[in-house]
NURO-295669 format. One line per 5 residues: number of its first residue (from 1); their letters; for each residue x, y, z of C-alpha. Coordinates in Angstrom, 1 decimal. Example, Ala and Ser with C-alpha at 12.3 -4.5 7.8 and 13.67 -1.06 7.14 Angstrom:
<rs>
1	as	12.3 -4.5 7.8  13.7 -1.1 7.1
</rs>
This chain:
<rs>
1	xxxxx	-93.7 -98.8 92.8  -93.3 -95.5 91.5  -96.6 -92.5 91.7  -96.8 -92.6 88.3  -97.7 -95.3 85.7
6	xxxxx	-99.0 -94.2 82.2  -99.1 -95.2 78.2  -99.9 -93.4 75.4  -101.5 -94.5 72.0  -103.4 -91.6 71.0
11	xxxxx	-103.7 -90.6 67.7  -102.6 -94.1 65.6  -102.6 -94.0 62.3  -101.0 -97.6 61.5  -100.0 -98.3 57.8
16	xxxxx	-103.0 -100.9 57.6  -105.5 -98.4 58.3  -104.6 -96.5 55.6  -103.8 -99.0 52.9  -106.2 -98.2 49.9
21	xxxxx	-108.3 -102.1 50.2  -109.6 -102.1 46.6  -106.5 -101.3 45.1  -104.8 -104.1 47.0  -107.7 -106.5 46.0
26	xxxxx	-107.6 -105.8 42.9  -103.9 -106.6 42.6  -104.3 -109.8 44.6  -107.2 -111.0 42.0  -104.4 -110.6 39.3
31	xxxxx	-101.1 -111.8 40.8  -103.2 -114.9 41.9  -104.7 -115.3 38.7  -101.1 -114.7 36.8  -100.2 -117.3 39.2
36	xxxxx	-102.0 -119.6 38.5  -101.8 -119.1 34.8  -97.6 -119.0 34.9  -97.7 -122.4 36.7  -99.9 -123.9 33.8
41	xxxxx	-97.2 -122.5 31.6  -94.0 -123.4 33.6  -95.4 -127.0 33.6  -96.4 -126.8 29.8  -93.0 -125.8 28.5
46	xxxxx	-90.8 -127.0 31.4  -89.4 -123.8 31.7  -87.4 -123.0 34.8  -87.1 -119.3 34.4  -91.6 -119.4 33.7
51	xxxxx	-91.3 -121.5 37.0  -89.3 -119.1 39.1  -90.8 -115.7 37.9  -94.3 -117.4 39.2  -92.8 -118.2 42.8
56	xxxxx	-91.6 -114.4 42.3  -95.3 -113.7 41.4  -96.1 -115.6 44.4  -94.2 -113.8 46.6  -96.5 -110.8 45.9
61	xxxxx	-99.8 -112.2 45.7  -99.0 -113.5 49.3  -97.8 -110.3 50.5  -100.6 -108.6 49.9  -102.6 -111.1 50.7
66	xxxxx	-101.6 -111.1 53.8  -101.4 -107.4 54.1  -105.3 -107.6 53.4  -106.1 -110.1 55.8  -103.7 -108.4 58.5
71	xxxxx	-105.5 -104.7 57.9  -109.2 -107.3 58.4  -107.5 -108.7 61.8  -106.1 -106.0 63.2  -109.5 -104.0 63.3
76	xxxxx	-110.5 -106.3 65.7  -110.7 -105.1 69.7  -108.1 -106.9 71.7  -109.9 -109.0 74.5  -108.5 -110.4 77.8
81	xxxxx	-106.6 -113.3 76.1  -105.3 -111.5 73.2  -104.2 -108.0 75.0  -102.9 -107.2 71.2  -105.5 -108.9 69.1
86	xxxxx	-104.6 -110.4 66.2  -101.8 -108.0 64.9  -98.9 -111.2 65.5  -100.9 -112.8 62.5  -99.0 -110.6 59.9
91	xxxxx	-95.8 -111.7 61.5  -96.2 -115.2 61.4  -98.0 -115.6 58.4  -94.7 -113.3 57.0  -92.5 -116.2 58.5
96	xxxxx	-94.4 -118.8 57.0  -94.7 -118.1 53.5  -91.0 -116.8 53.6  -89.9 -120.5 55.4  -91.8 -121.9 52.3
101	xxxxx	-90.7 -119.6 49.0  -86.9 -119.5 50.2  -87.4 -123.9 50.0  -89.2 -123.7 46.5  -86.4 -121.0 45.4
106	xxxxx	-83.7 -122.9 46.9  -84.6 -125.8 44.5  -85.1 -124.3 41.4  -81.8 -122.6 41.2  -80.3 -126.0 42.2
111	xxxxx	-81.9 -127.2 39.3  -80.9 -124.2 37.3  -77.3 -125.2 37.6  -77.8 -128.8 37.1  -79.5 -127.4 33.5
116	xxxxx	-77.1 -125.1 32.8  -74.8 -127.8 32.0  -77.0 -130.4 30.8  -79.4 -128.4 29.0  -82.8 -129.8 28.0
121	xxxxx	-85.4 -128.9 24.9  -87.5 -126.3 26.0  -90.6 -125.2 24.0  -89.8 -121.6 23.5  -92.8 -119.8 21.7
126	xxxxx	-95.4 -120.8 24.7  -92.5 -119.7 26.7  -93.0 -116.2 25.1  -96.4 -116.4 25.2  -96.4 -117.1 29.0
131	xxxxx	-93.8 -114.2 29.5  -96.1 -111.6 27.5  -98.9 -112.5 29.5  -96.8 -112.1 32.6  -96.1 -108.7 31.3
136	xxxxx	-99.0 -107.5 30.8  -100.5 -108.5 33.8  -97.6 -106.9 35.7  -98.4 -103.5 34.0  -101.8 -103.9 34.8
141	xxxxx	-100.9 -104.1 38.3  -98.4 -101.6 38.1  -101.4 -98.8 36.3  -103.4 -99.5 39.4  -100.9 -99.2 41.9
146	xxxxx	-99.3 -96.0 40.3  -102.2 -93.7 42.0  -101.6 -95.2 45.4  -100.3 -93.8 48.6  -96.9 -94.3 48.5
151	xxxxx	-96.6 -93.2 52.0  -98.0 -96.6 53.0  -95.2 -99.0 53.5  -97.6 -101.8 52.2  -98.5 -100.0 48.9
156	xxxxx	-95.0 -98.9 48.0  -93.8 -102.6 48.7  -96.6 -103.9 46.3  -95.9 -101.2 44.2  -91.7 -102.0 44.2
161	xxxxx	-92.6 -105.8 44.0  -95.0 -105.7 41.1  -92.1 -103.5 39.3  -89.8 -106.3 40.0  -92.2 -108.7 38.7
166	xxxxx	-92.4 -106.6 35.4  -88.5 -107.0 35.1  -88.7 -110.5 36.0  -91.5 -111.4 32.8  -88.9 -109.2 30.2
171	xxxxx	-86.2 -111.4 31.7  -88.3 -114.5 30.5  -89.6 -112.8 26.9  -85.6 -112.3 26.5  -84.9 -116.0 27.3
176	xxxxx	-87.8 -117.1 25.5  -86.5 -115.1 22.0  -82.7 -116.3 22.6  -83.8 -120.0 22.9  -85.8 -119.6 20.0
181	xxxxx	-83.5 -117.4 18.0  -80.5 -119.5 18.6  -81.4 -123.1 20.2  -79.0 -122.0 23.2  -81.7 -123.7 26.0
186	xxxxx	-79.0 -122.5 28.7  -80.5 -119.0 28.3  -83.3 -120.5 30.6  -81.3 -121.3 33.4  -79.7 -118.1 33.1
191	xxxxx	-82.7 -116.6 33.2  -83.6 -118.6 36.5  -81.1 -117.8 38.2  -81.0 -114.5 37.6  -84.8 -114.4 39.0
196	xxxxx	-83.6 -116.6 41.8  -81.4 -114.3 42.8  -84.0 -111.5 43.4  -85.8 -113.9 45.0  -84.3 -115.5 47.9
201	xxxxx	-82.1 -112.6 49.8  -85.1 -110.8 50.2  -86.5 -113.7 51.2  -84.3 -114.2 53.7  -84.4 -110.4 54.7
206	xxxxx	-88.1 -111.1 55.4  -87.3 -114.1 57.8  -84.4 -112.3 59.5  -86.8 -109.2 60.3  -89.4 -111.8 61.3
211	xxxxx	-87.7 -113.4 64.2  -86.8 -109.5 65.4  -89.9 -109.1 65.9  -90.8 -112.7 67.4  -87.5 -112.0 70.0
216	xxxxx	-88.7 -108.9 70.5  -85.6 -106.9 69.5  -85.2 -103.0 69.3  -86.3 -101.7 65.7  -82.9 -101.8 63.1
221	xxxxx	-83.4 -98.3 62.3  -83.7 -97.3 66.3  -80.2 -96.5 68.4  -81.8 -97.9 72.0  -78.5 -95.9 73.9
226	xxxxx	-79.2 -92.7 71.9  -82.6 -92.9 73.1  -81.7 -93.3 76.4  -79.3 -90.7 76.4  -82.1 -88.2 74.7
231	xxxxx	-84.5 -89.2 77.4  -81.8 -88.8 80.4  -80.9 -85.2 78.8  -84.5 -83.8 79.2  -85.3 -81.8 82.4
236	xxxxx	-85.8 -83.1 85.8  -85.0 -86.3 84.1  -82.2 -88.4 86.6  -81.5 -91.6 85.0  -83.8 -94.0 82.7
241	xxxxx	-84.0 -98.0 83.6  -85.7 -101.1 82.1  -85.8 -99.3 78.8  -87.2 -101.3 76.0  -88.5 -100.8 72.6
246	xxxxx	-89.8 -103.8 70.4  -92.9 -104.1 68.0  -96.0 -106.0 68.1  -96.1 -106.0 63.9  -94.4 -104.3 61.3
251	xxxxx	-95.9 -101.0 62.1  -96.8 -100.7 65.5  -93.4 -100.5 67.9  -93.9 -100.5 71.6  -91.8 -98.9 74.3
256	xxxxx	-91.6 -99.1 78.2  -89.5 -97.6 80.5  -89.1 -96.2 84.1  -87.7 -92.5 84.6  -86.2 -91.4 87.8
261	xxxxx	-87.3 -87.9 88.5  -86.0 -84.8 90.6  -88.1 -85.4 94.3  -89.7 -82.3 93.8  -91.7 -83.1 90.9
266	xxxxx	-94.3 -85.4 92.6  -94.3 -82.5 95.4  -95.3 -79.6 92.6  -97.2 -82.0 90.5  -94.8 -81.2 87.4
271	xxxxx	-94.6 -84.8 87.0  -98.0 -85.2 84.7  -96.3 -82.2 82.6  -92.8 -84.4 82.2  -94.8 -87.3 81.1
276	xxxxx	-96.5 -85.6 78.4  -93.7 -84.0 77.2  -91.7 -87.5 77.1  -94.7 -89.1 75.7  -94.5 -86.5 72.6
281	xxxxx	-90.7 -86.9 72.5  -90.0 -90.6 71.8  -93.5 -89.7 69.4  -91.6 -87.3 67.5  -88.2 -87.1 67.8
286	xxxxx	-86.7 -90.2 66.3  -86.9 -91.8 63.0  -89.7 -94.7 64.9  -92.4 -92.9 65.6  -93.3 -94.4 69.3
291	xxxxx	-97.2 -93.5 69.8  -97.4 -96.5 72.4  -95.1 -95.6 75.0  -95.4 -96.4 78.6  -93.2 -94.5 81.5
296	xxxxx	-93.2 -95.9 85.1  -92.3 -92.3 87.1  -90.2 -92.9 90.3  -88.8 -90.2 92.8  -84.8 -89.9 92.8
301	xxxxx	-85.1 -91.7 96.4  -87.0 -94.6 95.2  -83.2 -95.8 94.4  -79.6 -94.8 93.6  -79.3 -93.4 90.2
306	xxxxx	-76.1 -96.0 89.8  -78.5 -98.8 90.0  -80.8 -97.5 87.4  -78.1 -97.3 84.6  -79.0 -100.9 83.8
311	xx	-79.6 -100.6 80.1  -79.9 -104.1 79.0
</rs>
């Protein structure tokens, strides 16, 4: 094995730990409650649009539910059998409710079509009523979101979703004042699948990113050769091997690697200096901040520097 052996994770300052928790309470008491409400309404007027804008409600009050019960779980110290704690949880309740919202989606626009050519009465004024509410419930949201930290991926998401949401209920007062205004009961389907299709790519983005994380793959927005090359291109640095970089939840990517060093840094004890200054660099250099890094160091005669250009 090589002398050296070390990780970093000093300084974290994960998204969760930052996330404003009242503000994202708050918001989950009202997106559950408009819910909840929209559903009544959707059933009450057997409106598909009403019905899709509240799985697009959904959506969010999930998502930051989740988000609150994954900044709870990840507080916790990781033990013995759960080296990470409970920071997977976000992941795989992410999955989940994804698996589940991109079925419910799925179906509605499916109906959608079948209505748009075989249109059925729809009882547009509690339509409107339902989409005003809507409304103002998404502006609600939006007023106490506005003040957040937008820095914080899961308050700008809630804070993007929620305006979505908004657009979504005007999409349903519009529907709601055509039907009524003109007895054309297609403009609901429209209207659905318009919603429907805000709905399920991103819904399928969210599963896609989800099993990358589960398979462990390199973060989208990371190069894994540029890295390499940038970590081969620093001082005394001979070659890098068994190079990988995955994440552990949204907001917490991992890297390992071992670095083949000049022999006579272990002899001068530079070596301690290299691996702070490589810790920094994969800290602070690229677009993914790395603060969890761990290097293996290994003397150049620990191998041939052709066997250790084995990037995966």
């Amino acid at each position: 094995m090589g002398e050296h052996s070390h990780h970093s994770h000093q300084g974290h300052h994960h998204s969760h730990s930052s996330t404003n928790p009242r503000k994202l309470l708050a918001v989950a008491a009202i997106a559950w409650g408009l819910c909840a409400a929209q559903l009544f309404g959707s059933f009450l007027t057997g409106s598909l649009a009403l019905l899709l804008d509240t799985v697009h409600v959904l959506t969010d009050a999930l998502g930051v539910t989740v988000a609150l019960i994954a900044s709870r779980l990840a507080l916790r110290p990781s033990t013995h059998r759960r080296t990470w704690g409970w920071k997977r949880v976000e992941i795989i309740s992410a999955m989940f409710q994804a698996s589940i919202l991109l079925g419910v989606g799925a179906l509605v626009i499916v109906e959608a079509v079948r209505r748009f050519f075989s249109p059925e009465p729809i009882a547009s004024a509690e339509v409107l009523i339902f989409g005003v509410v809507g409304l103002i419930g998404n502006l609600v949201m939006i007023a106490i979101l506005v003040g957040g930290d937008h820095q914080n991926f899961n308050m700008r998401a809630a804070f993007l979703e929620v305006v979505n949401d908004a657009l979504g209920s005007v999409a349903v007062i519009v529907s709601a004042v055509v039907m009524s205004t003109t007895g054309w009961y297609g403009a609901d389907a429209v209207v659905a699948l318009c919603i429907g299709v805000l709905i399920v790519p991103r819904t399928l983005l969210l599963l896609r990113d989800t099993f990358e994380v589960l398979l462990e793959s390199t973060p989208r927005n990371l190069d894994l050769q540029e890295l390499q090359k940038h970590l081969e291109s620093q001082e005394h640095v001979v070659a890098v091997h068994d190079l990988h970089v995955s994440q552990i939840s949204s907001d917490l990517p991992v890297l390992t690697a071992h670095i083949l060093l000049e022999e006579e840094c272990f002899t001068s004890g530079h070596s301690v200096e290299i691996l702070r200054h490589l810790q920094a660099c994969v800290a602070e250099h690229f677009d993914v901040s790395i603060e969890h890094s761990t290097f293996q160091l290994e003397p150049e005669s620990f191998g041939s520097e052709q066997h250790y250009r084995n990037l995966p």
